[in-house]
C-alpha positions in Angstrom: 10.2 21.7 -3.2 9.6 23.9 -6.5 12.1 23.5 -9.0 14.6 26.2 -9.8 14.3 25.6 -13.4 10.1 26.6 -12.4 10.2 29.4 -10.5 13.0 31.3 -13.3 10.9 30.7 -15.7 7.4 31.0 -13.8 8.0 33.4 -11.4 5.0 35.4 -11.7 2.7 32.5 -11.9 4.3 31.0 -9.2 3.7 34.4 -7.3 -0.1 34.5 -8.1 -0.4 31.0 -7.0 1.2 31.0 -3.6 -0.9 34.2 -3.0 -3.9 31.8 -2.5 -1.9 30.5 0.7 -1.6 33.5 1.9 2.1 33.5 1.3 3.1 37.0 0.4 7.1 36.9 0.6 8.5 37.7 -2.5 11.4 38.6 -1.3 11.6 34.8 -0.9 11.5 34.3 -4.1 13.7 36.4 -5.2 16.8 35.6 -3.2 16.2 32.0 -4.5 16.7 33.5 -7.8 19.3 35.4 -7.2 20.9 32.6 -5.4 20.6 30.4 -8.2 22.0 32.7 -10.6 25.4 33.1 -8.2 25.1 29.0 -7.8 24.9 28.7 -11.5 27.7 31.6 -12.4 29.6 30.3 -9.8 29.8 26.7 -10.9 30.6 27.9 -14.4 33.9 30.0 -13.6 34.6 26.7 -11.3 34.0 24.6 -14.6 36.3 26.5 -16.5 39.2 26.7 -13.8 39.0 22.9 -14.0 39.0 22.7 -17.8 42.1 24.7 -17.5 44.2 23.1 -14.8 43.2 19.3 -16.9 44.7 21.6 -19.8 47.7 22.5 -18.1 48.5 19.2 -16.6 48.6 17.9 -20.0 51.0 20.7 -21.2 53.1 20.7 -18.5 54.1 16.8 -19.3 54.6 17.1 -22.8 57.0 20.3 -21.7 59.2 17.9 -19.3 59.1 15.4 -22.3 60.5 17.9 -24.6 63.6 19.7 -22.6 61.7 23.3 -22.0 61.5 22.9 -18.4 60.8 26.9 -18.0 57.7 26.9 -19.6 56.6 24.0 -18.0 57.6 25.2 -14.6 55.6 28.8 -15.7 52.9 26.4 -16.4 53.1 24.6 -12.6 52.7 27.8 -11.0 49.9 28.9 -13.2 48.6 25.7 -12.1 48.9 26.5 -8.5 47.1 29.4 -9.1 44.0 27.4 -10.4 44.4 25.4 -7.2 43.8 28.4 -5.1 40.8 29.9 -7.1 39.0 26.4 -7.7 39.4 25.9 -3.8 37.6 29.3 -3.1 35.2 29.2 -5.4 34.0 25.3 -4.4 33.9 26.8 -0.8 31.9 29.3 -2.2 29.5 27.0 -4.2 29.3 24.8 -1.1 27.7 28.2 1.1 26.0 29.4 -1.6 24.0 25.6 -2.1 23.3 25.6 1.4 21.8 29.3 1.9 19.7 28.2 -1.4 18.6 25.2 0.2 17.4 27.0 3.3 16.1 29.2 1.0 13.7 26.6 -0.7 12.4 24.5 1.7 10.5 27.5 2.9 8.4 27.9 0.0 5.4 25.9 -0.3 3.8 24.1 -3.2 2.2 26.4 -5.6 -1.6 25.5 -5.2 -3.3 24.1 -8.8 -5.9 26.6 -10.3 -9.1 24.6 -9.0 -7.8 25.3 -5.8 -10.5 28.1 -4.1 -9.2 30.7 -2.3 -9.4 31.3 1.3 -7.9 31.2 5.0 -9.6 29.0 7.1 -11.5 25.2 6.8 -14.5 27.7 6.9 -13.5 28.5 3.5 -13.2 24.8 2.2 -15.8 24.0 -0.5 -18.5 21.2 -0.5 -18.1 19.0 -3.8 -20.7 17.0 -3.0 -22.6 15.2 -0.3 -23.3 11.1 -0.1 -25.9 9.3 1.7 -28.5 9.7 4.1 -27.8 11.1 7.9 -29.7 8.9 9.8 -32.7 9.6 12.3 -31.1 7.5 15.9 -33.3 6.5 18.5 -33.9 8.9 21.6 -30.9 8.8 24.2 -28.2 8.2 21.2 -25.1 8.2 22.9 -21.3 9.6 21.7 -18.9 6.9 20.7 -16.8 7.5 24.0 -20.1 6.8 25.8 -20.8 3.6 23.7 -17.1 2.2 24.2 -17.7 2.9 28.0 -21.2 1.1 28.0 -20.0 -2.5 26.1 -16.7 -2.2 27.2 -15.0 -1.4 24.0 -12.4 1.0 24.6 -10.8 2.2 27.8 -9.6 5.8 27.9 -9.2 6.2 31.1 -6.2 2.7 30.7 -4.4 4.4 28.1 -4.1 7.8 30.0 -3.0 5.4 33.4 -0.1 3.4 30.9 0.9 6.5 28.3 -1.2 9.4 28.6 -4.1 11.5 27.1 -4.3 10.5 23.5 -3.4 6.9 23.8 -6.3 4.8 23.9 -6.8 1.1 24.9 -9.4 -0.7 22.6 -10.5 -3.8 24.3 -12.6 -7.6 23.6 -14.6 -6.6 20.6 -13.2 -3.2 20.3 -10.2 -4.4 19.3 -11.7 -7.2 16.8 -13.4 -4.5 15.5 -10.5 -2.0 15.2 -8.5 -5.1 13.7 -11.4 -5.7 11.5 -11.1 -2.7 9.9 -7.9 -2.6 8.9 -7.6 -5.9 7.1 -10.9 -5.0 5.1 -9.5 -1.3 4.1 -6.1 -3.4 2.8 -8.2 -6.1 0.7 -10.1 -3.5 -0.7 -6.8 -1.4 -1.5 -5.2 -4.5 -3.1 -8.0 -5.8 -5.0 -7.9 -2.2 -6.7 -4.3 -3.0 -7.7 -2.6 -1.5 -4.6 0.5 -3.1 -3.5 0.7 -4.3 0.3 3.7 -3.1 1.7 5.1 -3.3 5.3 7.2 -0.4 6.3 9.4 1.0 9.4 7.3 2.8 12.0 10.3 5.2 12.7 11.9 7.5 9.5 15.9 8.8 9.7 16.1 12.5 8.9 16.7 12.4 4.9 12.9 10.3 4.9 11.4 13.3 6.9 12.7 15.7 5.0 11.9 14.1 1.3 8.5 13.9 1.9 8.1 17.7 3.8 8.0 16.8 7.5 11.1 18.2 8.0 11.6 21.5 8.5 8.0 22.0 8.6 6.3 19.9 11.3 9.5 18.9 13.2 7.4 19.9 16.5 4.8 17.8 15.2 6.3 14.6 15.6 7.8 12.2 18.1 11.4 12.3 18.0 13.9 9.4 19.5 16.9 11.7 20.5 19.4 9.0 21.1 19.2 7.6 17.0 18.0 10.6 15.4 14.8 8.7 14.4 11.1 10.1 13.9 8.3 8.1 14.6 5.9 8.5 11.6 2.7 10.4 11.6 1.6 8.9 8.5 2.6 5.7 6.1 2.6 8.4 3.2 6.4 9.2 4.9 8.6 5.2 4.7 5.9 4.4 1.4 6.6 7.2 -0.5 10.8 7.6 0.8 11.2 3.6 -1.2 11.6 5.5 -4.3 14.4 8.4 -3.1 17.2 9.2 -4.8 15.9 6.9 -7.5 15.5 6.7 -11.1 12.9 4.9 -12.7 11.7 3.7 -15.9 9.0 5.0 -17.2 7.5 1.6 -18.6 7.7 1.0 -14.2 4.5 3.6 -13.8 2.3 3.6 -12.5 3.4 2.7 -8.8 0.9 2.2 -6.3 1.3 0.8 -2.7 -1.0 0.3 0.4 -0.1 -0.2 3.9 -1.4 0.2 7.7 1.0 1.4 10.6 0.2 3.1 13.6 0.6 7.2 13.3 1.9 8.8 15.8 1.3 12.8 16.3 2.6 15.4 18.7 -0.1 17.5 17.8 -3.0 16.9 20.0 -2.8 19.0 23.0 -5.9 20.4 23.1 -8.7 19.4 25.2 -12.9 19.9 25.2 -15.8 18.5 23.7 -14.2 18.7 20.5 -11.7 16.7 20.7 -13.0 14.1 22.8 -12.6 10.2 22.8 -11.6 9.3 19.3 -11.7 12.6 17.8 -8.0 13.4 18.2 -5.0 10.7 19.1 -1.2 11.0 19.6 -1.3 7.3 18.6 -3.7 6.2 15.7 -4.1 3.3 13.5 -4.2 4.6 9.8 -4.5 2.3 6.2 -3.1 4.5 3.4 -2.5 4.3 -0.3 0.4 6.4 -2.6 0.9 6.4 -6.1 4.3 7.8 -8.0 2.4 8.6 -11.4 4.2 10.4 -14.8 2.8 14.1 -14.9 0.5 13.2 -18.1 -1.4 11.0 -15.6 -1.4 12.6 -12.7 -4.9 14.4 -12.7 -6.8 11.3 -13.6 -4.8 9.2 -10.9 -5.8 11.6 -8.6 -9.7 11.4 -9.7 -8.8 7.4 -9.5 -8.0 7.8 -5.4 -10.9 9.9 -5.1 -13.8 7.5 -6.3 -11.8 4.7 -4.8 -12.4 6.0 -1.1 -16.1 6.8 -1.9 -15.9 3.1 -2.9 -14.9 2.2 0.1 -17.2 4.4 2.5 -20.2 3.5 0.3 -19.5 -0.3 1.4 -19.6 1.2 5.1 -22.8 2.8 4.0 -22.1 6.2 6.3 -23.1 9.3 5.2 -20.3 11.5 3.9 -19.1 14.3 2.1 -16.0 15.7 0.2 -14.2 19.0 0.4 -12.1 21.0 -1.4 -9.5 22.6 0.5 -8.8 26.3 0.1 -5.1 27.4 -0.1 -4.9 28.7 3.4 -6.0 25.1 4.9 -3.9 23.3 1.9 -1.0 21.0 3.7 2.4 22.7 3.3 4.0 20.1 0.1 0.0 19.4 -1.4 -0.8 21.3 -4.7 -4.6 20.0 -4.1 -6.4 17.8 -1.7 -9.5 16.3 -1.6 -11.0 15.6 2.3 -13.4 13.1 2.9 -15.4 13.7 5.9 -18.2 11.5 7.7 -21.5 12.8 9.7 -21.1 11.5 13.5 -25.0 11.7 14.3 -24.6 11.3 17.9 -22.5 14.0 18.0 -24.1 16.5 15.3 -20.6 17.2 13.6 -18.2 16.2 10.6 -15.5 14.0 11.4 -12.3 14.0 8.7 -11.3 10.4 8.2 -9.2 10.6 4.8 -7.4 13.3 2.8 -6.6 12.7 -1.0 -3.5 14.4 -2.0 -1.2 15.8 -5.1 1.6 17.0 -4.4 2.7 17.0 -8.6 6.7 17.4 -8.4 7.2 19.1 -5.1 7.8 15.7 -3.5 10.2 14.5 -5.9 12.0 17.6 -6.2 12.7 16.9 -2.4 13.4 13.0 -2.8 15.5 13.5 -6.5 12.9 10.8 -7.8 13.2 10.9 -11.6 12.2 8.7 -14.5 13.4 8.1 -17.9 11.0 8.2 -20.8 10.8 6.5 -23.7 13.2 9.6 -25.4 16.0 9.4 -22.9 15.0 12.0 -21.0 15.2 12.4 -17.4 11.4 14.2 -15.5 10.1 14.1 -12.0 7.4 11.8 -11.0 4.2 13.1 -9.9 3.3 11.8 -6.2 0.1 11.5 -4.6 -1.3 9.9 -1.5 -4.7 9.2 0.5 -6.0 8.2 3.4 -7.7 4.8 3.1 -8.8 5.0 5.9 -8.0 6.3 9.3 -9.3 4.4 11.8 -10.6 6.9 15.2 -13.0 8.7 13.4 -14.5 5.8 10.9 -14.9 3.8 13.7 -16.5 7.1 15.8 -18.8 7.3 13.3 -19.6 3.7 12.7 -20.5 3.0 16.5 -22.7 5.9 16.6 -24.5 6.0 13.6 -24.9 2.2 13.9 -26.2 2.3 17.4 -30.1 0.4 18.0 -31.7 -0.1 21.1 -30.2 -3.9 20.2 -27.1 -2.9 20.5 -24.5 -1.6 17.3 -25.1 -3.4 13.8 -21.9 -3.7 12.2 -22.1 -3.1 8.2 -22.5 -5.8 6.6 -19.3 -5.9 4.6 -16.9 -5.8 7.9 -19.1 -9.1 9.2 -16.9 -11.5 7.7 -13.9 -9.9 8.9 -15.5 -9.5 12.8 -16.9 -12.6 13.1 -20.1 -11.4 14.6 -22.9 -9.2 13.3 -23.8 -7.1 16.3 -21.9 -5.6 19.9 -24.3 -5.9 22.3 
């Protein structure tokens, strides 16, 4: 959520910047203004009425202590005046919070200047491209094709227990899948990331700190009886450990790893497209977040970035990075990063991580503040990334790794799997 301090003082720029999004209501804008400015003029006269009636009661004792009852019974009506004005106007501050609230939560970050402009992924741009596409041997075969043939993964199980979207990964499927995950988290904490195990379901005020809530509410799965959200990323419990906190600023950098399962409404499509792995309701995801002062943001950001190339370059799959334009930038993100591998088999990019700012927007949602060395009181900067998710890496990895032998596994995962080759 942009600050209100931000947007007074910024509105113009703030106005330019959302215009990259394609996000054109400034009439938004300025009824947040304007709202403030009541907020702000109404909490003063309430301040004031307060002042006076802590005068009053004061007065009005020293009065009765004195003999001139009169004036101090002038004075008690006075004061139950005050009573009936401060009531009003804290009813009025209360409406006037929550239409500003409202208000707010539909604005989305402002994206940073590097961000390019642009409506569609069409209009994402290629920052660079990383290792060779390999050549595969005639009759290469799509990963829901290979998981068929050595009896990896069973589709068609899943759909029969839970439905489309909920796949069954099976002998050394799984091991592999497991694999995978416990290599992504060593490499995360060897970096300095902090394993952490968090809650796979998120109460309302988690949702709504980190920007699921209002936005994606249809995108998530949502337990009616408890009022609880199962999460469609770790970003949402990680991140939520630090709300309504303050820190200190000798506690920064923060930065935490952890795998859950993601769960996600959104993929009700069907085709070619979106076939085997390409798109789950239920996924297995590593991921890493950082809480960072604003002076060290950017390079943290730069840090996360070269970190997952690290990590795909250990895989040795061909990859690139993108970009992302403002009308394909996630709703809270000031700037994201995606990291997207070549299936072969398939003749696509597949999207396995996206590296995130979101600068203050985050915290201005979670009231997560530090204190620097002076005293003062900021906002931490958040970020987050994908490291990795798990359906499309291991997409990729069975197809581009596929020999008439069978599927090498890299190298690196061996000691992890326990065996060098599915055959």
């Amino acid at each position: 959520m942009l600050s209100l301090k931000y947007l007074r003082e910024n509105k113009s720029d703030a106005i330019q910047g959302l215009a990259k999004r394609n996000f054109t209501d400034t009439a938004l804008i300025d009824q947040i203004i304007s709202l403030d400015q009541k907020r702000r003029k109404t909490q003063s006269q309430l301040d004031e009425l307060l002042a006076e009636a802590n005068t009053i009661a004061k007065q009005i004792g020293q009065l009765f202590k004195t003999g001139k009852a009169d004036e101090a019974q002038a004075l008690k009506e006075r004061s139950g005046e005050i009573k009936k004005q401060s009531k009003a106007l804290q009813e009025e501050l209360q409406s006037t919070e929550r239409e500003l609230q409202e208000a707010r939560v539909q604005v989305p970050n402002v994206p940073k200047s590097i961000v390019p402009a642009g409506s569609t992924e069409e209009d994402n741009e290629v920052v660079r491209n990383e290792g060779e596409i390999p050549t595969l041997m005639e009759g290469a075969l799509p990963h829901w094709e290979l998981a068929k043939k050595y009896d990896l993964i069973d589709f068609d199980l899943g759909s029969k227990i839970t439905g489309a979207g909920f796949p069954v990964y099976k002998g050394k499927g799984a091991r592999l899948q497991r694999a995978l995950i416990n290599y992504f988290l060593d490499h995360n904490t060897s970096a300095g990331y902090q394993e952490t195990q968090v809650p796979h379901l998120v109460n309302e005020d988690s949702a709504y700190g980190t920007g699921q809530l209002p936005d994606k509410e249809g995108q998530m799965y949502h337990v009616t009886g408890d009022n609880l959200y199962l999460i469609p990323t770790a970003e949402v419990p990680l991140t939520n450990i630090y709300r309504n906190e303050l820190l200190e600023e000798r506690q920064l950098p923060i930065a935490l790893t952890g795998y859950t399962p993601c769960f996600r409404r959104e993929a009700g499509s069907y085709g070619a497209h979106v076939r085997g792995l390409n798109r789950l309701h239920q996924f297995d995801k590593v991921e890493i977040v950082r809480f960072e002062t604003p002076e060290r943001s950017e390079a943290a950001l730069e840090e996360m970035i070269s970190h997952v190339e690290s990590l795909l370059k250990t895989l040795h799959l061909p990859y690139r990075i993108l970009r992302l334009c403002g009308g394909d930038l996630g709703f809270t993100s000031a700037l994201t990063y995606d990291f997207e591998l070549f299936s072969t088999a398939q003749n696509k990019w597949l999207e396995i991580s996206s590296v995130s700012t979101f600068e203050s927007y985050q915290a201005e949602r979670l009231q997560l503040r530090y204190r620097t060395a002076d005293g003062s009181k900021q906002l931490v900067h958040t970020l987050n990334g994908s490291s990795l998710a798990l359906p499309r890496v291991l997409a990729a990895l069975l197809e581009n790794c596929q020999t008439p032998e069978g599927i090498i596994i890299p190298e690196a995962l061996v000691p992890y799997t326990g065996f060098k080759r599915i055959d």
